[in-house]
N, C-alpha and C positions, 0 to 999 in steps of 0.2 A: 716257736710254737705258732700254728694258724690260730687266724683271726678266730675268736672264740664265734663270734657270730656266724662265720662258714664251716662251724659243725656241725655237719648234716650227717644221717643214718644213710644206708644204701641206698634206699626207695627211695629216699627225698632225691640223693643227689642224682639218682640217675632219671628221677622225673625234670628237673631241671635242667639236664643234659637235653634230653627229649624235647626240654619244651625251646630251650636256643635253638634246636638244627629244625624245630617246626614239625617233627614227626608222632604222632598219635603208638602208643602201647598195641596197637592193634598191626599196624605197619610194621613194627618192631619185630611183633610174632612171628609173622608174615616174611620179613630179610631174613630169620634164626632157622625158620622151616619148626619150627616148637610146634609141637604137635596138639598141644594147651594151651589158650590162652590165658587160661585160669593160673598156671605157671606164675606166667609173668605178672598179673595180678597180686599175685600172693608176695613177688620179690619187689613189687613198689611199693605196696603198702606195709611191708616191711613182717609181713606176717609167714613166711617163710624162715630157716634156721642158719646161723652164720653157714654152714656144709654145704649147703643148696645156693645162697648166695656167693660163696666164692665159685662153687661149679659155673653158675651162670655167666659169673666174671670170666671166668677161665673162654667158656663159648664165646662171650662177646666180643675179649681180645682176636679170641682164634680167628672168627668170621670174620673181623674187622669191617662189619655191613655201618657201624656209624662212623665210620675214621676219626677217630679219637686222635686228637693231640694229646701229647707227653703229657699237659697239663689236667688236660680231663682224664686222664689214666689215673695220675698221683690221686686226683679228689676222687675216684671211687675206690683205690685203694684202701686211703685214709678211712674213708664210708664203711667201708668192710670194716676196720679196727676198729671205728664207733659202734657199731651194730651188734659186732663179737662184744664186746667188754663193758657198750655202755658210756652216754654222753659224759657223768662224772668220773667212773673209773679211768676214762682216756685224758681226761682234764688231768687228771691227778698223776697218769704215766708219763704225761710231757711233761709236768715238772718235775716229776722226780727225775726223769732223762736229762734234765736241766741238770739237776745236782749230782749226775755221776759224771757227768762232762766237766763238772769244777770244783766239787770237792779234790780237795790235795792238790792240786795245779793251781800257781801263781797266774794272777789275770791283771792283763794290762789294762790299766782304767785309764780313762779321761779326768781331767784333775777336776775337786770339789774344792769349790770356791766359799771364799765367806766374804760377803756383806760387812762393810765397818760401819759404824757410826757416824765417822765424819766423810762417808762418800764414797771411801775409798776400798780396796778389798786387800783380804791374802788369801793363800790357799789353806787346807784342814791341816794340809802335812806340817807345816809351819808351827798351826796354834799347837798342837798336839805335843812337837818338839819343845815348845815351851811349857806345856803341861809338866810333861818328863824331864825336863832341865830342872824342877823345884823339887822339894823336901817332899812333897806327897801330896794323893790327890784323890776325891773322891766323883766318880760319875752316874748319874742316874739318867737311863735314855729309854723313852719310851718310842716305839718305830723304828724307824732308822733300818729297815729290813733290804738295804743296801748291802753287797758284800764289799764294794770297794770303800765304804766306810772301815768297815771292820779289819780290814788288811791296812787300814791308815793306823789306827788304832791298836792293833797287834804292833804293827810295828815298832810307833813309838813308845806306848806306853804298856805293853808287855813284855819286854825285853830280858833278858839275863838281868839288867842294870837298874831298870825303873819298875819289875811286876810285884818288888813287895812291899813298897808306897803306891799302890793302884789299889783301888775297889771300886767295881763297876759291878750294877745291877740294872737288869735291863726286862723292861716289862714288853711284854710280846702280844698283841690280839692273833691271834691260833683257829681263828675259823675257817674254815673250809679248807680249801688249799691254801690258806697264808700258812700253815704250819709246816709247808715242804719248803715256802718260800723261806720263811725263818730260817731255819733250818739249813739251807743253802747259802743263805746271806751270811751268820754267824759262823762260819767254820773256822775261820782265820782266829778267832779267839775262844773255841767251841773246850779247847782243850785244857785251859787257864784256871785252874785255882780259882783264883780271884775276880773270875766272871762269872758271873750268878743270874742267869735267864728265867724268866718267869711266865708261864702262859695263861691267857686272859681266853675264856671260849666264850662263844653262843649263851648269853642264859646268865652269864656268869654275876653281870651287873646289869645298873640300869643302861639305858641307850645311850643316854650323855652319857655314863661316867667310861663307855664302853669306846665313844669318838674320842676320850684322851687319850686313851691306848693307840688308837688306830693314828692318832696323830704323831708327828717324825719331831720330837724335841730330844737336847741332849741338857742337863743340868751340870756344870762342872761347879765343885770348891775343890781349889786347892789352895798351895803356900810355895812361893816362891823358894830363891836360894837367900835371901834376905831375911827371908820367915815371915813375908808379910803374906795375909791372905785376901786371896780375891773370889769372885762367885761370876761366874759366865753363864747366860743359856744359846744354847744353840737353836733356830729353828730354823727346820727345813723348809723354805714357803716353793721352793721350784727344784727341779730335775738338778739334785747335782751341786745345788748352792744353799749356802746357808745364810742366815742372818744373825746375826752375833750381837745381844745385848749385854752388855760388858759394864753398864752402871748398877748391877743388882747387891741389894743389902741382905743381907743373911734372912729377914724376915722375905725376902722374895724367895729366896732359894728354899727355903723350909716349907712355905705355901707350895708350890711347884711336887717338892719331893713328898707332903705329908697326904698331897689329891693321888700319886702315883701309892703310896705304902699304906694309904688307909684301909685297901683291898687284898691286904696280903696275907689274910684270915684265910679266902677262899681260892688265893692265884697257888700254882701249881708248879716248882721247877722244872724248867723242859729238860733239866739232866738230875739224876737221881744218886750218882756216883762220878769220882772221877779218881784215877789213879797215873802217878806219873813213875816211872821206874828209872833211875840211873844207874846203878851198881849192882854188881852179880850178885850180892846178898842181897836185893829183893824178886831176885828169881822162883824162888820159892815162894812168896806170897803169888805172886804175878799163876803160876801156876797153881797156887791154890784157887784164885779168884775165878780165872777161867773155868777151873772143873766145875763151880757151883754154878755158875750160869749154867754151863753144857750138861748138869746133869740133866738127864731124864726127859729131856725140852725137844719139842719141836725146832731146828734150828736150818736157818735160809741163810748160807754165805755167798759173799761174792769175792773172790781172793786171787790176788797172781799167783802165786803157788802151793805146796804143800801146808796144811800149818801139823807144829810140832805134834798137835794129839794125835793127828792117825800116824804115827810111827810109834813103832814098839819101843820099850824102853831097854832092850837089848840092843838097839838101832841108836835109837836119840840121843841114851844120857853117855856113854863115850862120849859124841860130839859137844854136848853142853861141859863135859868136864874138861876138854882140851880148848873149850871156847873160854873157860874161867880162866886157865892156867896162863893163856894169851895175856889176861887181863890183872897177872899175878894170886889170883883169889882160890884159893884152895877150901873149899870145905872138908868139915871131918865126916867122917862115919856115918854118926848121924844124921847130918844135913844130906849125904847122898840114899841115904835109907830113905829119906822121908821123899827126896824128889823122883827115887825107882817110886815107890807107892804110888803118888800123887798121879805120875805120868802113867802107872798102869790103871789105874780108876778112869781117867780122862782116855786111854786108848780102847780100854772093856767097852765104855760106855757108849762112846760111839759107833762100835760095831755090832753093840747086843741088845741096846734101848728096844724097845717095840714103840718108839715115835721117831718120826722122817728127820733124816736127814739131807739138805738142799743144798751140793756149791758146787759153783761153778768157777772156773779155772779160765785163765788167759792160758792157748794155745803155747806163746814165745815164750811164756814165762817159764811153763812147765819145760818145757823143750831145752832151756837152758839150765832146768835144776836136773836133769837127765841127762847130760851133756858135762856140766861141771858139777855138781852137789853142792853148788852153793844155795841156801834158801837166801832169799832178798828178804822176805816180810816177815821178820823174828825179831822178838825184842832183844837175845844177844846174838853177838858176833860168833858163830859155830866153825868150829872145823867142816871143811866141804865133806859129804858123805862120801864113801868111795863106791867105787864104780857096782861093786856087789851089796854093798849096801843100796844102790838105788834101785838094782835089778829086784832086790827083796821088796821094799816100799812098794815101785809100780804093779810088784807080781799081786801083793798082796789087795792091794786098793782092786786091782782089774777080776781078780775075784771075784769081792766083794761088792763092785758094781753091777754085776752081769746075774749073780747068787742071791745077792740079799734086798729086801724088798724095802726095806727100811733105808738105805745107803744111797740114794741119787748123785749119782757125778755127772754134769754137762763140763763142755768148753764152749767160749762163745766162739762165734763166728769171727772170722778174720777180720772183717769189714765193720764191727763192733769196738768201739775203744771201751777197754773196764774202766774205771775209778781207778788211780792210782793209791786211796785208801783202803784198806780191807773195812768192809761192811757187812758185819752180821746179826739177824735177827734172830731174838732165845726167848720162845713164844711165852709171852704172860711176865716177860721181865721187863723186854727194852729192843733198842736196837743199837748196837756195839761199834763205834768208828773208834778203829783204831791207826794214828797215826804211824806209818809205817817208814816215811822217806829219808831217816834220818838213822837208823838203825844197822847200816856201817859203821856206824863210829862208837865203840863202845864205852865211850863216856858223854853221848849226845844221849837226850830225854828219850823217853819211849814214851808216850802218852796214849793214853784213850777215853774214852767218855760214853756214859749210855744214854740214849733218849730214849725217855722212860712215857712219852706221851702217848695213849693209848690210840687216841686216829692216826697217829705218825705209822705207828706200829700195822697198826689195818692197811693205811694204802700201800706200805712199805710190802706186804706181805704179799695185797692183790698184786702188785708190781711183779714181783717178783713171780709168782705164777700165773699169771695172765699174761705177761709182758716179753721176760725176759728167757723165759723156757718154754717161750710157744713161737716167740721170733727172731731171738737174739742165740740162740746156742745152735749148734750142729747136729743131728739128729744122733740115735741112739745107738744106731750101727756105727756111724763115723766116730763117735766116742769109744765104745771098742775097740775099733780098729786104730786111733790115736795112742789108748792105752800100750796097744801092741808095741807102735812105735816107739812111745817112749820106754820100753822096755829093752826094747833091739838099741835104741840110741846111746842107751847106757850099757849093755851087752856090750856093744864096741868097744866101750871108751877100757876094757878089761885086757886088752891086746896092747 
């Protein structure tokens, strides 16, 4: 992310440009042949329209009259993105571009260190294993909006083995953009039962009681394998290290945890729901939940491939039933009556609502479910569609994009890496990360989680229509003609 302070608007930065090479607005005109200098006036002081200042860009590359380095090219580009969207909305697109580059991807950290007592240090991984080596353990961490914290911490102490001796609750300050940062930081345990985030905003308290939030402490009691119990605090006082006060008596931990829980009248959970799914008999809930979010909602995804509900339920439920039979799980009568329903309420809906529909597609992703009819991001393991079954899917979507005005399908661009998470917003509920990388294996977790924070939800949204479908997708004719292809690509595979 650029340095926040060389956030300049158009005008600014191309006066600045100006004022390094030493040349006057008037000279400018003057090289461009502008037949107004009133023009150029109007695009430094920034009183002209994003339309007219990209045109201008456009001329100024073309003429090449100031010989612009690569480097003063990117900064009036960037300039252009501040001016279109706005100093805070752009603040708020880089870090959510922050969080689509590392949600769901494993990230290599530099190790976090802890401070001993007598001098000496270890690293978190260590304390944590000992956390998880004992009988059970509870933490209370205010800050801490690190994610290679949190991936130390999922690891040891969320595990198959140690997450139902865990209780973490974790208070969050959520002002401004700390709520993307949050939000990014937490993922590694965003999906956990037994992790319970809480958001602290603007207003919410006084000033002091608002710096405890904002400050990075971790509160641990646990009990060893002995059954003896200990009380640790962690503080973060620098980048990456902690300080470990390890002589605390229960009245210290209690003061610590009752200044963090005395505020819990007014703090807000940053998730509102959470559901974990292992076994084909929660298929049917899993598919009821989703239809109540998707009813009737404005909904912005971002997804590698098809998801289940735009496919008819003459299409889907064969393959969810030979996807159970895989898994020995046979439903009666019943059970498939109610999942043909469910999947035709969620298929109607999203092609007949009169509110928008927004997702966008990874280009290779789609490309490989036309190609082979396997779906990747599905909570079960499905029989691959066949080759006439996909021709049906694509024919029907490519319709419906080009027909209905309510249905927006983009792809990104090549050059765009998505989130390996599916990320969707269901306007006035939440925004929906569903963990999707583990969903070959049909007795691996299927999890997801909502954030339910109403700013998360706002930038998440400007993001998404300011950001990602004005730079990030391939235009509307090339989506067409994509659809074509993955039509023909699955035509093929019929021979």
């Amino acid at each position: 992310m650029p340095d926040l302070m060389t956030l300049m608007t158009f005008g600014q930065c191309l006066k600045q440009i100006l004022a390094e090479k030493k040349i006057s607005a008037s000279a400018l005109a003057r090289m461009m042949e502008l037949k107004s200098r009133n023009s150029l006036f109007r695009i430094l002081d920034d009183s002209s329209g994003p339309a007219a200042q990209m045109s201008f860009y456009d001329q100024l590359i073309g003429k090449d009259c100031l010989t612009l380095t690569e480097q003063q090219r990117e900064m009036l580009l960037r300039a252009l993105e501040i001016s279109r969207v706005g100093v805070d909305c752009y603040k708020s697109n880089m870090a959510l571009h922050r969080l689509f580059t590392e949600v769901g991807r494993p990230k290599k950290n530099e190790p976090i260190r802890v401070q001993l007592r007598n001098g000496g240090e270890t690293s978190l991984e260590s304390l944590m294993e000992t956390y998880a080596s004992g009988r059970g353990f509870s933490m209370n961490i205010t800050g801490c909006c690190d994610r290679g914290i949190f991936e130390i911490i999922a690891s040891y102490l969320l595990t198959r083995e140690s997450r139902s001796k865990a209780s973490i609750r974790h208070y969050l300050y959520t002002g401004g953009n700390d709520i993307i940062r949050a939000v990014t930081a937490v993922q590694p345990v965003l999906y956990f039962p037994n992790y319970k985030g809480y958001c602290v905003e603007p207003g919410d308290c006084s000033a002091e009681r608002e710096q405890i939030f904002r400050a990075n402490n971790i509160g641990v009691q646990f009990i060893d394998k002995d059954g003896e119990e200990h009380i640790h605090i962690l503080a973060l006082y620098e980048h990456r290290r902690f300080l470990l006060i390890d002589r605390c008596n229960e009245d210290s931990l209690n003061v610590f945890n009752e200044i963090v829980r005395d505020g819990s009248r007014w703090m807000r959970p940053i998730k509102s729901t959470f559901a974990r799914y292992r076994k084909p008999e929660d298929y049917r809930d899993f598919m009821e939940v989703c239809g109540k979010l998707e009813q009737g909602r404005a909904i912005y995804i971002v997804r590698r491939d098809i998801p289940v509900a735009f496919i008819h339920p003459d299409t889907v439920i064969p393959a969810i039933e030979e996807g159970f039979r895989r898994v020995e799980y046979c439903p009666d009568d019943k059970q498939k009556r109610e999942l043909c329903d469910i999947q035709l309420r969620r298929f109607e809906n999203f092609y007949h609502k009169s509110r928008p529909t927004h997702i966008i597609f990874s280009q290779e992703e789609m490309m490989k479910f036309a190609q082979t009819g396997e779906q990747q991001s599905c909570f079960l393991t499905l029989r691959p569609y066949t080759p006439q079954e996909r021709v049906s899917i694509f024919s029907h979507i490519r319709v419906q994009a080009e027909d209905n005005p309510y249905f927006n399908v983009y792809f990104f661009k090549p050059t765009f890496q998505p989130p390996d998470t599916e990320i969707s917003l269901y306007e006035g509920k939440g925004v929906r990360f569903s963990r999707i990388d583990m969903c070959d294996r049909p007795s691996a977790d299927y999890a997801e989680t909502l954030i339910t924070h109403k700013a998360f939800c706002e930038k998440y949204k400007a993001f998404f229509l300011k950001d990602l479908i004005v730079n990030q997708v391939i235009s509307r004719e090339e989506t067409l003609a994509f659809l074509d292809q993955l039509i023909d690509a699955a035509e093929k595979c019929k021979n």
